[in-house]
C-alpha positions in Angstrom: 0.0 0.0 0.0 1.2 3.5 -0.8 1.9 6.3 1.5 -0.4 8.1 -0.3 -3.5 5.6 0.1 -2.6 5.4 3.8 -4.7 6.9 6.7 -2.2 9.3 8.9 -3.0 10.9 12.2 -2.2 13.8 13.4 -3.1 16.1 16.4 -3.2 15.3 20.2 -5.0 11.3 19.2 -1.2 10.9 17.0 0.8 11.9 20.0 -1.4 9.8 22.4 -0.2 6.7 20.4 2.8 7.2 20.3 3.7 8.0 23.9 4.8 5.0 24.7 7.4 4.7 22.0 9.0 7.8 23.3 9.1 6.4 26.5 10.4 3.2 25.0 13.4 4.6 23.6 13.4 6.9 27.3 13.6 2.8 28.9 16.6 2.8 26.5 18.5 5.6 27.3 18.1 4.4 31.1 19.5 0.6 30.4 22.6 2.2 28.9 22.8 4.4 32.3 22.6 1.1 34.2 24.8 -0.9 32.1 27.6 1.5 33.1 26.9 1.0 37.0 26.1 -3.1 37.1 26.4 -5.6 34.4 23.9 -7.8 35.9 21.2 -4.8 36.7 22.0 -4.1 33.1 21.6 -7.2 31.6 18.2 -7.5 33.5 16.8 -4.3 32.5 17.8 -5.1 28.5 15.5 -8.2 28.6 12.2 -6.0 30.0 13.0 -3.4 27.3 12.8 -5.9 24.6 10.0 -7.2 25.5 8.5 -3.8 26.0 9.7 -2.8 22.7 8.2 -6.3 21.2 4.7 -5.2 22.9 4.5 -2.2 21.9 5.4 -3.0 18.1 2.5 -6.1 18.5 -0.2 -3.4 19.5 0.8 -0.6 17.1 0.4 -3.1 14.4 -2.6 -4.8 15.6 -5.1 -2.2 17.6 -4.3 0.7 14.8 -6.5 -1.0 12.4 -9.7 -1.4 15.0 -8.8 2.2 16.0 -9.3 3.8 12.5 -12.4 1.6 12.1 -13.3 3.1 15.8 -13.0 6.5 14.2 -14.6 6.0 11.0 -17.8 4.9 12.6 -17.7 7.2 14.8 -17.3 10.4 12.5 -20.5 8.3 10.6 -22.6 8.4 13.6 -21.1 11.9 14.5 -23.2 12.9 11.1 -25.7 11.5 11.5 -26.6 12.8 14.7 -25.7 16.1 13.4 -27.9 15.8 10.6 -31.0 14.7 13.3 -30.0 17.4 15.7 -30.3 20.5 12.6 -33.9 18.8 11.4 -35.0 18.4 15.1 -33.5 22.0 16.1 -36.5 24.5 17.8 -34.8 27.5 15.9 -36.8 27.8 12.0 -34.4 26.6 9.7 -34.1 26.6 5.9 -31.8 26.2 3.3 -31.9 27.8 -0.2 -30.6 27.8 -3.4 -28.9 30.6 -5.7 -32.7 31.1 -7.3 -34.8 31.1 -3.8 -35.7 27.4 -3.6 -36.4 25.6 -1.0 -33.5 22.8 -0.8 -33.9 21.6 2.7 -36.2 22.7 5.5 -36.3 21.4 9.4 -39.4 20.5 11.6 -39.4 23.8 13.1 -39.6 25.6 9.6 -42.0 23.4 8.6 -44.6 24.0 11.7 -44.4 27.8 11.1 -45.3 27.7 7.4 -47.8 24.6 7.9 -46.0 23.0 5.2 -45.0 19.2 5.3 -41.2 17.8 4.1 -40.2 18.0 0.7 -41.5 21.7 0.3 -39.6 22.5 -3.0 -41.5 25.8 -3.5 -39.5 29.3 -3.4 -38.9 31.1 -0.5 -40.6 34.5 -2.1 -44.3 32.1 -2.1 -44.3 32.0 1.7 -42.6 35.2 2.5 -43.8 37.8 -0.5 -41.3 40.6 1.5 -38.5 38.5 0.9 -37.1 39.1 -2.7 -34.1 38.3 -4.6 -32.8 41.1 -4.3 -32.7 41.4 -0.4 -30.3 38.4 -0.4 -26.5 38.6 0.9 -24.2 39.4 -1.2 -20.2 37.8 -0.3 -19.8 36.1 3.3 -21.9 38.9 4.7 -25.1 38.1 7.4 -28.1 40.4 6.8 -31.7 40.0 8.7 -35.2 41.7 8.0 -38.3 42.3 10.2 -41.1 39.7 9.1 -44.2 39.4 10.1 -46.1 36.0 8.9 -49.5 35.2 10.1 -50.1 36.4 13.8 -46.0 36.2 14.5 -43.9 39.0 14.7 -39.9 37.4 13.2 -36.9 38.5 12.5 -35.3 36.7 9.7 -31.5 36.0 9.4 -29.9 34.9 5.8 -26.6 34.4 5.1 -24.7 32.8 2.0 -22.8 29.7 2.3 -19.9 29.1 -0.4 -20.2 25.8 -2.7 -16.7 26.7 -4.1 -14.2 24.1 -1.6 -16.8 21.1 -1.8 -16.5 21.2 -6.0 -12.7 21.9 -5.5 -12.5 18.2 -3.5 -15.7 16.9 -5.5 -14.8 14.1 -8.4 -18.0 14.8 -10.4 -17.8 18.9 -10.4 -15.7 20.8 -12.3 -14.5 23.2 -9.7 -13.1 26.1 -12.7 -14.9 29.0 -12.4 -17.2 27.8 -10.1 -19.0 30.1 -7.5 -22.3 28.4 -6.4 -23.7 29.1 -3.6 -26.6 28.1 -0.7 -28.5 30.4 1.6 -29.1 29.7 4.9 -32.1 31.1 6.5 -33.1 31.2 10.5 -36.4 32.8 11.8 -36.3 34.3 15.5 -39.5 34.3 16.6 -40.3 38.1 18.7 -43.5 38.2 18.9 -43.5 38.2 22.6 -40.5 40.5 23.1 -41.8 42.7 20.7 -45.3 42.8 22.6 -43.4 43.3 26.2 -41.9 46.6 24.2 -44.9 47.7 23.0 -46.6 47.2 26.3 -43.6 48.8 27.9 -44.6 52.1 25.1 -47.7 52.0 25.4 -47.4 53.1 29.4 -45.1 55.4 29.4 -46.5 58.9 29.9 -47.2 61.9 28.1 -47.5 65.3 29.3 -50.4 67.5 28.2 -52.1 70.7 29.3 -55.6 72.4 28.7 -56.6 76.0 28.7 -60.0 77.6 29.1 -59.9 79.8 26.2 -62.4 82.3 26.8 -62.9 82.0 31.0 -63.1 85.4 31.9 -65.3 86.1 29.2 -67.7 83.3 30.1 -67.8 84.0 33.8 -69.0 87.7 32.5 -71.4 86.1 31.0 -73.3 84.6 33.9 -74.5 85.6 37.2 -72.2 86.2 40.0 -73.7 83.8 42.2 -73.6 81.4 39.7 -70.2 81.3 38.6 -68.5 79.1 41.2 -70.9 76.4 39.9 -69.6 77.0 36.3 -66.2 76.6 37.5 -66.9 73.4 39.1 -69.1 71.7 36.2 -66.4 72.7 34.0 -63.7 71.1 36.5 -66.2 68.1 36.7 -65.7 67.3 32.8 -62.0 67.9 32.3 -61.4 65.5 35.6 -64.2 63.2 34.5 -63.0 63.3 30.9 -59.2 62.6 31.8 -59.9 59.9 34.4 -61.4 57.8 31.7 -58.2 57.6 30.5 -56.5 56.1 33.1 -55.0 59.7 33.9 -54.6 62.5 35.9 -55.7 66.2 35.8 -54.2 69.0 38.2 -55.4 72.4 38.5 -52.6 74.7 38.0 -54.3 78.1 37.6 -57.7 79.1 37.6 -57.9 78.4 34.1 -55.1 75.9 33.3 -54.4 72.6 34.1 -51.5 70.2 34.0 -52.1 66.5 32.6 -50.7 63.1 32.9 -51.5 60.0 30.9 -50.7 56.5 29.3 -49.9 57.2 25.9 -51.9 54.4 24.9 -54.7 56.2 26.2 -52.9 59.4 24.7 -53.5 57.4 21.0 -57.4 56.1 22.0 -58.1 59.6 22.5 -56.8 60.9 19.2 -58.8 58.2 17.9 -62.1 59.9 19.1 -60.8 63.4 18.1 -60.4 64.7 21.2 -64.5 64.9 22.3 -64.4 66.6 25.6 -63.5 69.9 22.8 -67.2 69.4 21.5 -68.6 67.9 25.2 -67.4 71.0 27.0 -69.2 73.6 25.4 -72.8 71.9 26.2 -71.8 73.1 29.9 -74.4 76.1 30.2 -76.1 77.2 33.0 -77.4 80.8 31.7 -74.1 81.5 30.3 -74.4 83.4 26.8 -70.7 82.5 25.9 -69.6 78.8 25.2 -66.6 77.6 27.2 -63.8 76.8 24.6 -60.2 74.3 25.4 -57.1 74.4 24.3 -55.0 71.3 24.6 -51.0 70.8 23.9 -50.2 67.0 24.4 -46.4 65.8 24.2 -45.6 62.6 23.8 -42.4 60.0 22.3 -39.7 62.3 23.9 -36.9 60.8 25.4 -37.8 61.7 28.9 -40.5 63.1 31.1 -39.0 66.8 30.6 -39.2 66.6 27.2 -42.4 65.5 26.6 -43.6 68.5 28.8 -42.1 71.0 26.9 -43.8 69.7 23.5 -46.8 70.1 25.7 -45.8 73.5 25.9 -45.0 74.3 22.3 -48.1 72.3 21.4 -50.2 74.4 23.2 -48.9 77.5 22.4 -49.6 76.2 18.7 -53.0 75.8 19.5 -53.4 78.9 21.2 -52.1 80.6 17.8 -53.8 79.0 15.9 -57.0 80.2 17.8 -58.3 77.8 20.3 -60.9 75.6 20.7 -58.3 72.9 19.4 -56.1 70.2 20.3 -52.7 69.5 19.2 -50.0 66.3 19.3 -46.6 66.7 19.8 -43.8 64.3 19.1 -40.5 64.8 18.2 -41.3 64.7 14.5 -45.1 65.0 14.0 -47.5 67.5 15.0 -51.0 66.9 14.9 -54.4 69.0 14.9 -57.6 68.7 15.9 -60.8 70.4 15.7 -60.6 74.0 15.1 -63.8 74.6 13.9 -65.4 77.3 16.0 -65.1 80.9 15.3 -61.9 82.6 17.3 -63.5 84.9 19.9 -62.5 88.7 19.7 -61.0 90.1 22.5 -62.3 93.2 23.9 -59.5 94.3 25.7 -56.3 96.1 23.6 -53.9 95.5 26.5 -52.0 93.2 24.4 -52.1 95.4 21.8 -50.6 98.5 24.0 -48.0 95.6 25.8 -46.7 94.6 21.9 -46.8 98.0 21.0 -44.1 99.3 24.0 -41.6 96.1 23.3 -41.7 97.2 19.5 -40.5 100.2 20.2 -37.8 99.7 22.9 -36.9 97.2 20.0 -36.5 99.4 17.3 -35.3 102.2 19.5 -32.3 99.7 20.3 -31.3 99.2 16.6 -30.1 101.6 13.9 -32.0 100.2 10.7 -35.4 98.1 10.0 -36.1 96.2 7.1 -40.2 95.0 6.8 -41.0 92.0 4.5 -44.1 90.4 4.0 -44.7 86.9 2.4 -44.0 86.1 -1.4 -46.3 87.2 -4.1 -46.9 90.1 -1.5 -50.7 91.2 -1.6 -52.0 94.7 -0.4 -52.5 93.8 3.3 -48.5 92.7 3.4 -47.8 96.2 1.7 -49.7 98.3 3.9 -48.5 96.3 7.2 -45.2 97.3 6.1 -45.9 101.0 5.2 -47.6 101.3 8.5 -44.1 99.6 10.5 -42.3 102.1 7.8 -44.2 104.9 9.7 -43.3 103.3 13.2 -39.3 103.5 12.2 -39.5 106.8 10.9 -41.2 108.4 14.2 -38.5 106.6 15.8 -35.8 108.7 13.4 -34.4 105.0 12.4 -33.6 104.2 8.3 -36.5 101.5 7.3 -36.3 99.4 4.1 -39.4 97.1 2.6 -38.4 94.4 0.7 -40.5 93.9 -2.1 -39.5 91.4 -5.2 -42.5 91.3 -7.9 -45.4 94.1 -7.6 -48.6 92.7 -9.4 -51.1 94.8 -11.1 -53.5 95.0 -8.1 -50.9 96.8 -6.1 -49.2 98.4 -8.5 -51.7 101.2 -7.9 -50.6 101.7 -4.4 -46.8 100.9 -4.8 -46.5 103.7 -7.5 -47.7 106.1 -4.5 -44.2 105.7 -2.7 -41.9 105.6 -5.7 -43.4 108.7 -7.2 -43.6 110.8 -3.9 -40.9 113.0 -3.3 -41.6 112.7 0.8 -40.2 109.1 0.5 -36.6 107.9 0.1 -35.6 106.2 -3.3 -34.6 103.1 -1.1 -37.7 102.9 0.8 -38.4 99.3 -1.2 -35.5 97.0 -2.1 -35.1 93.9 -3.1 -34.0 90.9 -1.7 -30.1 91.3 -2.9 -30.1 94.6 -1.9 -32.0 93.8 1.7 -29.0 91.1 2.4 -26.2 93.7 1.6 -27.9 96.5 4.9 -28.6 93.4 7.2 -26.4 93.2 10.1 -26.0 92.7 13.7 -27.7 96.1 14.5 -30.9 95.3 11.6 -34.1 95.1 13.1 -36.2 92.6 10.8 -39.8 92.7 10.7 -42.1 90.0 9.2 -46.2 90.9 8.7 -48.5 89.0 7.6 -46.5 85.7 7.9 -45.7 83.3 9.8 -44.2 80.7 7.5 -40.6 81.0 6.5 -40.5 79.4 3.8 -42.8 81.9 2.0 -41.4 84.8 3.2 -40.0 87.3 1.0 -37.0 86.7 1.6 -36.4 83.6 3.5 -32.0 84.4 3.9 -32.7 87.2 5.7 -34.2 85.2 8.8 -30.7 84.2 9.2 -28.9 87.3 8.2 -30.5 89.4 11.3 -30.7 88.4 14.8 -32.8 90.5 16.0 -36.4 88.8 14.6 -40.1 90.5 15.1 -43.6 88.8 14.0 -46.8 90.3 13.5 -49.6 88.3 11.8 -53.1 86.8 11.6 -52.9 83.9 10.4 -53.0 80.9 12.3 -49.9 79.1 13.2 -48.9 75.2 11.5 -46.4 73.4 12.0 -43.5 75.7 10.2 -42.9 78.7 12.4 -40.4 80.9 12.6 -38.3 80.5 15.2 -36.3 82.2 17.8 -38.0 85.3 17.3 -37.7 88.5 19.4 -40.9 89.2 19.7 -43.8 87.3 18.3 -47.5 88.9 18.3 -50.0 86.5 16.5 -53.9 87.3 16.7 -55.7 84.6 15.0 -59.0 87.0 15.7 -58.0 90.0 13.6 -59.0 90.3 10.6 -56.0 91.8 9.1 -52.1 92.3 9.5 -53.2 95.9 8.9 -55.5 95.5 12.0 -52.8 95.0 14.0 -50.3 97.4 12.9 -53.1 100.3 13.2 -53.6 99.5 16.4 -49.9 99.0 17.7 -49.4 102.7 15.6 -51.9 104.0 18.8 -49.6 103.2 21.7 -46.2 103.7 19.6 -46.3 107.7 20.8 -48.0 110.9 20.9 -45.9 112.5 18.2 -47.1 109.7 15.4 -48.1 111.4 12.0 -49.5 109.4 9.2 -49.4 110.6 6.0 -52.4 110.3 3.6 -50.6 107.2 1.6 -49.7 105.4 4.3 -53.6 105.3 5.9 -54.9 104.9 2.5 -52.5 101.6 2.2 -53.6 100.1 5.9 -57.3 101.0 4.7 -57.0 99.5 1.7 -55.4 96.4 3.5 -58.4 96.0 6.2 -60.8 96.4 3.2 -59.6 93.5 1.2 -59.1 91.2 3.8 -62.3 91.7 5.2 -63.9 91.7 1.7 -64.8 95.2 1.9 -65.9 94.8 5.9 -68.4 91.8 5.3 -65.9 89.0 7.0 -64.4 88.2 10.1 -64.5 91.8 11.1 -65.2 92.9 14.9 -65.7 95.7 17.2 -61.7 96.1 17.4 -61.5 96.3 13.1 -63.8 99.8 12.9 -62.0 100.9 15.3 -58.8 100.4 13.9 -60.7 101.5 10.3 -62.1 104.6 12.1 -58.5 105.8 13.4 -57.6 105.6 10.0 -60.1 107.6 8.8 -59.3 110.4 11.3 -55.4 110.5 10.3 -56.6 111.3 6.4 -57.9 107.8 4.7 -60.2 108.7 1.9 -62.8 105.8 1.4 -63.3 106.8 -2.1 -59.7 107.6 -2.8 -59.2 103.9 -2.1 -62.2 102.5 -4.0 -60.4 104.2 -7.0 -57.3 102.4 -6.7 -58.8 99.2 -6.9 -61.1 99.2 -9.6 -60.9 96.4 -12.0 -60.4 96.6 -15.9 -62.4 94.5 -18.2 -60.3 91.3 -18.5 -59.9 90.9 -15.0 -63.8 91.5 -14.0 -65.1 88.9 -17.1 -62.5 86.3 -15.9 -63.9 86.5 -12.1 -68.0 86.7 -13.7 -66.7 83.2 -15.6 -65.0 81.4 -12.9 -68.2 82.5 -10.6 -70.7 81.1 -13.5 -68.5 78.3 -13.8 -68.4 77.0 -10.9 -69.3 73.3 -9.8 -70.9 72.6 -6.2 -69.4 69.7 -4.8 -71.2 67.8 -2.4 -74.6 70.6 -2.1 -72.6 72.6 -0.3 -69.0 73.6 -1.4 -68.6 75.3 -4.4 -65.1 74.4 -6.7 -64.6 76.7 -10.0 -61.0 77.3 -12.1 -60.1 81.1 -13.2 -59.0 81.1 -16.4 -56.1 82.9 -16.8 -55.9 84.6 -20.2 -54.7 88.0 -20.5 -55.4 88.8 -16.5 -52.2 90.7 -14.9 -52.8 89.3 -11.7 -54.6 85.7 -11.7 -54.2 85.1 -7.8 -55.7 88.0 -6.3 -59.0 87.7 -9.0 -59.2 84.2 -8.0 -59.3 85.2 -4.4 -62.0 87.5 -5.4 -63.9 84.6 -7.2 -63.8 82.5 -3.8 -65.5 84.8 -2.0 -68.1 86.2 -4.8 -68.6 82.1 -4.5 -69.9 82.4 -0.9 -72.8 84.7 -1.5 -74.7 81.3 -3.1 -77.3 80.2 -1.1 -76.0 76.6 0.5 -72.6 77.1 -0.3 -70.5 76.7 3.0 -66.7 77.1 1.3 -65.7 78.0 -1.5 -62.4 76.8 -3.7 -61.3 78.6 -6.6 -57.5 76.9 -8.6 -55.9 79.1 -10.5 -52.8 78.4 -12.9 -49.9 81.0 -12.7 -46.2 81.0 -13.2 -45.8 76.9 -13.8 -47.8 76.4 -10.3 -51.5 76.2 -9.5 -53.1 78.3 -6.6 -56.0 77.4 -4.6 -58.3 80.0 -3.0 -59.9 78.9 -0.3 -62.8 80.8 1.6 -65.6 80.7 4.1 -67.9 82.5 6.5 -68.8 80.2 9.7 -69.1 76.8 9.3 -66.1 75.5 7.8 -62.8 75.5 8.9 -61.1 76.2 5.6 -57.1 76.6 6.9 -57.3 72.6 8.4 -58.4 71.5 4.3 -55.5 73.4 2.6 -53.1 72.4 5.5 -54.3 68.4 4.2 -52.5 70.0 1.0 -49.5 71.8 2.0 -50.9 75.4 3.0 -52.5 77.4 5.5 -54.3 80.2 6.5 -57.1 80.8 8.6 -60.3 79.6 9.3 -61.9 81.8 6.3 -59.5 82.2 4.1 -56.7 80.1 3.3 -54.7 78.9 0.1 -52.2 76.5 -1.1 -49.8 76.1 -3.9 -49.3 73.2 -5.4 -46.4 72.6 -8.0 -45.8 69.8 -10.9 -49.7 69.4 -10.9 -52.6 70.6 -13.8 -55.7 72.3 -13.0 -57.8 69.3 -13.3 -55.5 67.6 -10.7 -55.6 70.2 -8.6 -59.5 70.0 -8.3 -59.5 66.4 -7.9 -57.0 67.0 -5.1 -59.4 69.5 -3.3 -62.2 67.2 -3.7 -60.4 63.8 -2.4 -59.3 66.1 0.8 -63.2 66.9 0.9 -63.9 63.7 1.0 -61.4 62.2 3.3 -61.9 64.9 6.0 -65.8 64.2 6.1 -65.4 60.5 6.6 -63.1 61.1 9.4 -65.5 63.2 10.8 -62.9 66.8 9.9 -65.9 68.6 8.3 
């Protein structure tokens, strides 16, 4: 027999054998040792080493045979039980070839897919989220949440090389070979996964609630009554948050702090926040319904930081004018209800508190720039004429940025570049706006609170020091870090506001004539010529302007309409298709009309004046992108249907653009929104 046919051992089993040779040839070494001392010893000790040495030759010859065998049948069985231990194995176990098949497949595989041995099918028939190209590529491990049946799994695959079994195979030609199997395990998490969400589903968020309107509503009933309002209206919050496995705890006389599961956090989100509807049925002889406003924060990383998205949701909802809940995680804000009128306040302390920080602001800078949102209309343009005025009584250098002027305010712009008693650089653009902003630039933002359609969005970044005034109500894009912020969902204009912080700026305030014509002319279009969502405080303001030289018919001059513009509002009005009985969607045609937007606006709110009609959507295309006017008068909320599509507002009147979208798609979008929102009970 060759050398090469012969079965050699190596490793600790070889040096076991041969341990007693070496101690065999260490007997030898010792005989010699003793042969020196004592012949006879020596002579003794030679005759046991030769029969040792005999012995051991005998056995090496004679057991080395039954000891291969020994191993051989042993490395069998070794396999075998191997093989039974992998098919008996509790872990889910598959293997695969190159294409997905199922090669092989253990009992505990073959339980979880109900399937019985010999399943030849591919993988991608059991698991249809498992596809080719989610496989490993190389020596690499990769796994993949599964969820099969009522099991939650995570799924482990990793390829196993075919390449050294065809390089020792006789029947493969190993050249070029690179076959592969795939082995698969399934981990079965359903119940850690359900510990985790159980674990989630108790932690706690933070919320608190607000009486909107509390002093307002006491007013409103007898003296002697009004502890038991208190207490009814205690009863339902309490009542309300103790079904919800929480807790409610009066902070203030009208605030309170909550604490709840955040499961029961999500079940009330589910039923829209009710107690918003349930607490205005309190009423014992009050005339004014009692209003909440609720910030809940939840999904923070701890306690404190779920409290202080309670805080900023709440202040969201109080911006956005009450009556509302809102959601706060750390990337998702949701709103609900919404839908009742925002109640005026009587009272201008507010007004007179904005007004002093204003100008101790300004009074601290040397320059102010005023900027209004994109596609500036004229309540933007006389907000900013009016903070011009506020700079100027303040002897401070005021710019207006002011990119694109349409026809509808051309009228009023050309009053200020024409007039000799104003500066050549009273409106700049944006480039030029950038180059004065510095460290000592007061920037001013009306009618906007959304930075992304500001003017001039850079310079939010360019000036530190950051002032807000606006009406519409606030989403989820603010601006942030701002100086000071003054946001009156209840006013009915920018121009509102600005005529009444004008008041309590100082005694040595002159207006000019152009300047109260442009914050008329602002009140008057936002309000639709006084017909919508005007109050006590908006004559006011309108008759203040008329005392400091605001001409009514001066005004109604400027913004008479030509021809075009007046035949393309008549057709979008004939047009117009009512949706639902009750909300009327039309498209403005374009043609030759300067400014599409602002006759589309004008459309929407002709629109309302049908009998039945509740809102009114008007989608106009201009400069690649289509506009959608949105108005009201009471009874829908028509700034929570254009936020469903990317915009905002406020409750009667709101828009959206919408980009890479035709007119016709636009409607269709306005009417799925419709649709949606009334089957989830929204409208």
């Amino acid at each position: 027999m060759s050398n090469k046919n012969r079965v050699k051992l190596k490793g600790k089993l070889r040096t076991y054998l041969r341990i007693f040779t070496y101690l065999g040839i260490l007997l030898a070494l010792v005989n010699v040792a003793v042969f020196t001392m004592n012949l006879t010893a020596g002579l003794m000790l030679f005759a046991f080493t030769a029969l040792y040495f005999i012995a051991i030759v005998y056995l090496n010859f004679y057991n080395k045979p039954i000891i291969m065998n020994e191993l051989v049948s042993f490395a069998t069985e070794y396999g075998q039980i191997q093989k039974r231990l992998l098919r008996e194995l509790d872990l889910p176990h598959a293997v695969l070839d190159d294409s997905g098949k199922i090669v092989w497949t253990n009992i505990a595989f073959e339980r979880v897919v109900h399937q019985e041995k010999g399943f030849r099918k591919t993988i991608f028939s059991l698991f249809p989220t498992i596809t080719a190209d989610k496989f490993p590529h190389g020596n690499e491990e990769v796994s993949y949440k599964l969820d099969y049946e009522d099991s939650n799994y995570t799924i482990k695959l990793k390829r196993i090389s075919l390449r050294e079994m065809a390089i020792n195979s006789d029947i493969i030609d190993a050249d070029g070979y690179e076959g592969s199997l795939i082995a698969i395990y399934l981990y079965d998490e359903t119940a850690l996964r359900l510990a985790i969400q159980e674990v989630d589903n108790q932690s706690l968020a933070a919320g608190l609630i607000y009486l909107d309107n509390y002093d307002e509503a006491l007013d409103s009933v007898e003296e002697v009554r009004r502890s038991l309002l208190t207490a009814l209206i205690d009863r339902k919050i309490n009542k309300y948050i103790a079904s919800c496995n929480g807790i409610a705890k009066k902070i203030e006389k009208d605030k309170y702090f909550v604490v709840m599961p955040k499961k029961s956090c999500e079940m009330v989100t589910e039923q829209r926040f009710d107690i918003l509807e349930d607490v205005k049925t309190v009423n014992i002889g009050n005339e004014m319904a009692v209003t909440l406003s609720i910030g809940i924060g939840i999904n923070g990383l701890s306690y404190a930081q779920n409290y202080e998205f309670a805080r900023n949701a709440i202040d969201l909802a109080l911006g956005r004018g009450g009556d509302q809940a809102v959601v706060k995680s750390a990337d998702n804000i949701s709103y609900y209800g919404g839908k009742s009128q925002q109640i005026e306040k009587s009272t201008r302390v507010k007004a007179r508190v904005k007004a002093h920080a204003l100008r101790e602001i300004i009074s601290g800078k040397d320059s102010v720039i005023v900027m209004g949102h994109r596609m500036g209309d004229v309540d933007s343009f006389g907000a900013s004429v009016g903070i011009y005025r506020i700079a100027k009584t303040l002897d401070r250098k005021c710019h207006i940025v002011l990119n694109d002027v349409t026809a509808s305010m051309s009228p009023l712009v050309d009053l200020f570049r024409s007039n000799p008693d104003y500066e050549e650089d009273m409106i700049i653009n944006n480039q030029q706006a950038i180059d004065i902003a510095g460290s000592n630039t007061v920037l001013v933002v009306v009618d906007v609170n959304k930075p992304s359609i500001t003017e001039c969005p850079e310079l939010l970044r360019f000036c530190k020091t950051i002032v807000v005034l606006d009406h519409h109500r606030q989403g989820t894009e603010v601006i942030e870090n701002a100086t000071l912020s003054y946001v009156e969902p209840y006013a009915s204009s920018a121009c509102e506001m600005v005529s009444e912080i004008l008041q309590y700026i100082g005694d040595n305030v002159k207006i000019y004539n152009e300047e109260a014509d442009s914050l008329y002319s602002g009140m008057m279009v936002d309000t639709n010529n006084f017909m919508n969502k005007t109050g006590v405080r908006t004559f006011e303001a309108a008759a203040f302007l008329r005392r400091n030289g605001a001409d009514v018919t001066r005004v109604r001059k400027l913004f008479r309409e030509d021809a075009s513009e007046y035949k393309a509002k008549a057709d979008a009005v004939s047009q117009a298709e009512i949706y639902r009985d009750r909300y009327a969607i039309s498209v403005l045609k374009t043609g030759d009309v300067e400014s599409p937007t602002i006759i589309g606006a004008q459309a929407a709110n002709e629109l309302l004046n049908i009998k039945g009609v509740r809102a009114s959507f008007v989608c106009t295309e201009y400069q690649n992108q289509v506009y959608v006017s949105a108005r009201s008068i009471d009874e829908v909320n028509v700034q929570i249907i254009m936020e469903r599509m990317g915009g905002g507002g406020h409750m009667s009147s709101a828009g959206t653009q919408m980009q890479d979208v035709s007119v016709a798609e636009a409607v269709n979008a306005v009417k799925r929104t419709i649709d949606d929102m009334i089957e989830e009970g929204e409208l």
